[in-house]
Structures are given as C-alpha cells and as structure tokens.
C-alpha positions, 0 to 999 in steps of 0.5 A, a space after each residue: 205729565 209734566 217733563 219735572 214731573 216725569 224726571 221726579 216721579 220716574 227717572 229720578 227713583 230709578 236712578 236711585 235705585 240704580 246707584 243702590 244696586 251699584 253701591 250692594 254691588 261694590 261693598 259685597 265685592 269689596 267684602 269678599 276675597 275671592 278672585 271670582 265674582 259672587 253671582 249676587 252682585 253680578 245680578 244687582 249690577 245686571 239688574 240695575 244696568 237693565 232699570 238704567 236703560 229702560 228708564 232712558 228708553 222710556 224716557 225717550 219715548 215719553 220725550 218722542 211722544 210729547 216733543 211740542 209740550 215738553 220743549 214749549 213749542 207750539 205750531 202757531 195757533 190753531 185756526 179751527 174753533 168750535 164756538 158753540 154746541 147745542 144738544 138737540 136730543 139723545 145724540 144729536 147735536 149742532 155745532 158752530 164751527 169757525 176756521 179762519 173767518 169762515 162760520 159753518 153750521 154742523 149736525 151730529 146724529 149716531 148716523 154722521 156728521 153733515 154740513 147744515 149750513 154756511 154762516 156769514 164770515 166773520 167781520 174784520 172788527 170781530 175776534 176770530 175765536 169769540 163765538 158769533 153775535 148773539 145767542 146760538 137760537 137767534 144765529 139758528 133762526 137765522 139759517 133756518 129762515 135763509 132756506 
C-alpha cells in the first residue's frame, strides 16, 4: 500500500471523523446551558481523541515498517538474481543463481536446498542480471557433462 494511498483511504476518513466528533461536540455544548458537561459529548470528544491517536499510531507503524518504499530510498541494487528455474517433477526443482558475477546450479526437493554445481562466472561483456547464454538444458548439459 501506497503512502497516498494509506493517507486517502485510512487517515484521511478518520480525520473526518474526528473533526465530525469535535464539531457534535461544540454545537451540543453550545446548545445547552448547563454549567456541567453532557456526558454525551465528553464521550464524542473521548472517542474522537482515541480514532485521532490510533490513526497516528498505526500510521507510524505502517510508515516504520515500509520507511525504504514510502520515502523512495533504496539500498543499491541487489546482487543476487535468480536467473532461471526449472521444475523437474512434484517439488523438485533447479535453479540458476547469479551473485555478482558468480553462477551456481541449485537443487530444491521436500528434503532441502543443495548446491549442484559452480557454473562459469559471467564475462565482463555479459549483463549481470540477464540469464546465462543459451537455453537452461544446454547450461544443464553442460555441468552434467563436467562431473
């Protein structure tokens, strides 16, 4: 969820809310001449300050939580990419993992993840985050055919 999003669809209706609750509050007390206020209005005005506090609250968790996407900051790139997966059956599958320049073959099954191989690094001409030359069951054939 969007910073504009949450600010129109969560604190923007409470606000209203709230200043609905204040505005009761001072026409009822306005209206009526007793020294003593009603207890109606002390509970609009209670109720209101509680939505008002809570919607600040939660906005600031919301804002805690999601601090690099809400003010556009990002940690650099990420280095790590996974380039290519193929499904070898019911829960198995293998991987093309790229960090850096670096290329590993990964084998996922129910019982773990393992290393199957090193592929070469990736040349200085070749994007870091494209997947390898060619399609994976050549790059496949090729590390079977290393061991």
């Amino acid at each position: 969820m969007s910073l504009s999003r949450f600010i129109r669809w969560v604190l923007v209706p409470i606000g209203v809310w709230g200043i609905q609750a204040l505005a009761v509050a001072e026409t009822v007390n306005q209206s009526g001449a007793a020294p003593l206020p009603d207890t109606g209005v002390s509970v609009l005005r209670v109720l209101g300050a509680l939505i008002l506090v809570l919607a600040i609250f939660f906005g600031g968790v919301w804002l805690f939580k999601n601090s690099q996407r809400a003010l556009g900051r990002s940690r650099g790139g990420s280095q790590l990419h996974v380039l290519e997966v193929k499904s070898l059956g019911n829960r198995q599958t293998v991987y093309v993992v790229g960090y850096g320049r670096q290329r590993m073959l990964i084998g996922s099954s129910p019982a773990g993840i393992s290393l199957v191989s090193q592929l070469p690094e990736a040349t200085e001409a070749e994007p870091v985050a494209t997947p390898l030359g060619g399609s994976f069951a050549d790059t496949l054939q090729k590390v079977l055919s290393r061991k």
